[in-house]
DRENKETOR-595235 format. One record per residue: residue number from 0; residue in three letters; x, y, z negated of N, C-alpha, C in turn. Coordinates in nm, 2 decimals, padded with zeros to 4 digits. Each point is the difference from the previous one (the first is absolute). Example, Ala and Ser with C-alpha at 12.3 -4.5 7.8 and 13.67 -1.06 7.14 Angstrom:
REM residues 2
NODE seq type   n.px   n.py   n.pz  ca.px  ca.py  ca.pz   c.px   c.py   c.pz
NODE   0  Ala  01.32 -00.57 -00.78 -00.09  00.12  00.00  00.09  00.12  00.00
NODE   1  Ser -00.04  00.11  00.07  00.09  00.11  00.00 -00.08  00.11 -00.08
//
This chain:
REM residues 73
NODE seq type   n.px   n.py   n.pz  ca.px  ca.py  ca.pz   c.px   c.py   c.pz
NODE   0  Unk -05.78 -03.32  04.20  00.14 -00.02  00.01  00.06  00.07  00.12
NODE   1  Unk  00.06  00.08  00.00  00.13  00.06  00.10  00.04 -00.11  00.09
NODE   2  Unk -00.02  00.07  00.15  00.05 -00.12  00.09  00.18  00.02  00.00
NODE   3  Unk  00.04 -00.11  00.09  00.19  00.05 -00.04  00.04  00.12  00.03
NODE   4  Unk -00.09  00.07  00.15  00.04  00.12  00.07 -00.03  00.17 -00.14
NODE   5  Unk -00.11 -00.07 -00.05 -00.04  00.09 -00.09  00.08  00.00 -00.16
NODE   6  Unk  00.03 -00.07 -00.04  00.15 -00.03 -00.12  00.09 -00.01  00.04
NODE   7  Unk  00.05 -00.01  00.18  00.12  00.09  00.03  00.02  00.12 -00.03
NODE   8  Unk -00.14  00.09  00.09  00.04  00.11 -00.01 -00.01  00.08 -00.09
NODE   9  Unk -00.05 -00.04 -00.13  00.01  00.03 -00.10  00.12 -00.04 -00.10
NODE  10  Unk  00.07 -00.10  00.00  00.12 -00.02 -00.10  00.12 -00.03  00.09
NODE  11  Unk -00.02  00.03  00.15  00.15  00.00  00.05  00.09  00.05 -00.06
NODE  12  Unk -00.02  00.14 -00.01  00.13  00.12 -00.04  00.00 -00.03 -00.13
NODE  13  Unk -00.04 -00.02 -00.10  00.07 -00.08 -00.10  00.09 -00.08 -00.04
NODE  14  Unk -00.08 -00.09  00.12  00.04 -00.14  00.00  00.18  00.04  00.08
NODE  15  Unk -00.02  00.07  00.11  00.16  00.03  00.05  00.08  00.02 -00.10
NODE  16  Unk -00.02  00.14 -00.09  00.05  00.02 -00.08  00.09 -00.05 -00.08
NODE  17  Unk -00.08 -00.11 -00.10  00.01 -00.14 -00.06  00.12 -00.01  00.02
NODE  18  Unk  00.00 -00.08  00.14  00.07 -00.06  00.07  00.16  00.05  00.01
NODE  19  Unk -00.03  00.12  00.03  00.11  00.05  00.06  00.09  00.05 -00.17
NODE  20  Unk -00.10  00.03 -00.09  00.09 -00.01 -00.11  00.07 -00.10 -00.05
NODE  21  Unk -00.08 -00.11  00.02  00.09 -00.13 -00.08  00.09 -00.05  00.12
NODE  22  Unk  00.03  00.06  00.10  00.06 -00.04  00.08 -00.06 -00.10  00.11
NODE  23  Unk -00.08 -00.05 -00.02 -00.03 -00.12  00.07 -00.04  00.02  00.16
NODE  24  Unk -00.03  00.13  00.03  00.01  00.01  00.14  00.12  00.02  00.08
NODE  25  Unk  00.12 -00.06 -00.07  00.13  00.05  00.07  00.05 -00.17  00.00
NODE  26  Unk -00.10 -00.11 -00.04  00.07 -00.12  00.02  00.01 -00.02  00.14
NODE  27  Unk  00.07 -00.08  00.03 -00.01 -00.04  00.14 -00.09 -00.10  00.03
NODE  28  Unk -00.03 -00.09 -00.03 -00.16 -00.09  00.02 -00.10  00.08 -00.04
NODE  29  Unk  00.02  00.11 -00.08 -00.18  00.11 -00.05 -00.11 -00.01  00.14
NODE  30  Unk -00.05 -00.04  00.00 -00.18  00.01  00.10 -00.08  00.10 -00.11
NODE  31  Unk  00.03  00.12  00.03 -00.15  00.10 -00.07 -00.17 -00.08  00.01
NODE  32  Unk -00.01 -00.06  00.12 -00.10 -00.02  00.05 -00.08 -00.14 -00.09
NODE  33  Unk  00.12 -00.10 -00.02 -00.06 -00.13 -00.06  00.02  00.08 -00.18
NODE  34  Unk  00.06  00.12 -00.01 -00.05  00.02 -00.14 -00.08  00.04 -00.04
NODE  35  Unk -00.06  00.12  00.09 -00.15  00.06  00.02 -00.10 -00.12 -00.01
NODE  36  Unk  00.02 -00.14  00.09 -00.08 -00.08  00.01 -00.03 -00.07 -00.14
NODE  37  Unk  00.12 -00.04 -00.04  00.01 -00.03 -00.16 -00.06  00.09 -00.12
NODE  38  Unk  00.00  00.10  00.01 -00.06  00.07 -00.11 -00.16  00.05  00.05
NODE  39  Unk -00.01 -00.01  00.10 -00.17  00.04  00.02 -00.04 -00.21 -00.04
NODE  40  Unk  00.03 -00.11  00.06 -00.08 -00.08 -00.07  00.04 -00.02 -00.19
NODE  41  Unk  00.09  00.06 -00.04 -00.02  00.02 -00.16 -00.13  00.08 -00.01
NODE  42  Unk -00.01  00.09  00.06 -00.12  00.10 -00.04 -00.10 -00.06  00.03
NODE  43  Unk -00.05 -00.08  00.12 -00.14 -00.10  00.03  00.00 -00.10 -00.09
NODE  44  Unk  00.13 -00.07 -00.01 -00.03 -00.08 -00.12 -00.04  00.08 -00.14
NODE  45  Unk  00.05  00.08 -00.03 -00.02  00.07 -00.19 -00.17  00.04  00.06
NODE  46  Unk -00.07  00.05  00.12 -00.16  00.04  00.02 -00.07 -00.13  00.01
NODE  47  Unk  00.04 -00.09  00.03 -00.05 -00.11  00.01  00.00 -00.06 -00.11
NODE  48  Unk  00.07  00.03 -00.08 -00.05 -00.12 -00.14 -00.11  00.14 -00.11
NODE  49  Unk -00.01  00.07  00.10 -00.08  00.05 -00.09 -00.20  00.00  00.06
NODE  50  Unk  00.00 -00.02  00.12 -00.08 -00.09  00.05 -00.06 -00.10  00.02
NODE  51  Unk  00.09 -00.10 -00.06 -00.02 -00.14  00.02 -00.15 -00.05 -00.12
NODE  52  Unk -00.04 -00.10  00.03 -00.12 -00.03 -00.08  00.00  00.01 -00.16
NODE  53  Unk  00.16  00.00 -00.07 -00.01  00.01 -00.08  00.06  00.19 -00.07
NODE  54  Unk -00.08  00.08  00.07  00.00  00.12 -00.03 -00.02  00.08 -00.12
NODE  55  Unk  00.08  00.03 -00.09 -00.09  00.05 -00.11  00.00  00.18  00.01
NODE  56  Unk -00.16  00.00 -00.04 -00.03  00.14  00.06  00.09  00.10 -00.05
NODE  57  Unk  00.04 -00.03 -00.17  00.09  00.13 -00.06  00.10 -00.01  00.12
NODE  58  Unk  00.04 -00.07  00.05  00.15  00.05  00.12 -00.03  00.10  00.10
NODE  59  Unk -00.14  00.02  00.02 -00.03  00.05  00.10  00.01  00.16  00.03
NODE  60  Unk  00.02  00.05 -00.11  00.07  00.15  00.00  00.13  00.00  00.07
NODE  61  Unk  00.12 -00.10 -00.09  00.11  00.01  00.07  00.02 -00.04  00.13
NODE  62  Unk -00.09 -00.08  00.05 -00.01 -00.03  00.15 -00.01  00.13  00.05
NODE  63  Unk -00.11  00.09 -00.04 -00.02  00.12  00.13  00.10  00.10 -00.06
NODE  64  Unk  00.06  00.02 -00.09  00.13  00.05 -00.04  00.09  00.00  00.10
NODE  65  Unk  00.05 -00.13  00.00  00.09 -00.04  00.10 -00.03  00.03  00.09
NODE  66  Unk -00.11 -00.01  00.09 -00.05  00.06  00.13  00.05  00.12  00.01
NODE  67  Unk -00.09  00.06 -00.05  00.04  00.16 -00.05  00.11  00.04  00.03
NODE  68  Unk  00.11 -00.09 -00.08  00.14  00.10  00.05  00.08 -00.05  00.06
NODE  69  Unk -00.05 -00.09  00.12  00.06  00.01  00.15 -00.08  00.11  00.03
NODE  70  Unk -00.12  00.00  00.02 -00.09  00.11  00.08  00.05  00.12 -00.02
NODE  71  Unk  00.02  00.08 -00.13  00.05  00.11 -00.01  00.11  00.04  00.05
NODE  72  Unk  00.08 -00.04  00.03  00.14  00.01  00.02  00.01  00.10  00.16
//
């Protein structure tokens, strides 16, 4: 699993992107920061249930899939 510093720096600029299309970085309470925080634990949580004791192996492609394409980026 990607530490936070490592799925920052890999889906920041997207992630701004995102943001700045739907508008949502122009609200006036927007924290960039607790949203980054929010969407990297969606991602630990979605790697984690794929870990957990009840693992089934066919998932296990799409697990390193998903790896994959943070890493590539």
């Amino acid at each position: 699993m990607l530490s936070f510093e490592e799925w920052l720096t890999v889906c920041q600029d997207d992630i701004d992107i995102e943001l700045a299309e739907n508008g949502a970085d122009r609200e006036l309470d927007f924290d960039p920061e607790s949203e980054y925080e929010r969407r990297y634990d969606k991602y630990a949580m979605w790697y984690d249930d794929y870990l957990d004791d009840r693992l089934d192996e066919s998932k296990i492609p799409l697990l390193l899939l998903y790896e994959k394409m943070f890493l590539s980026k």
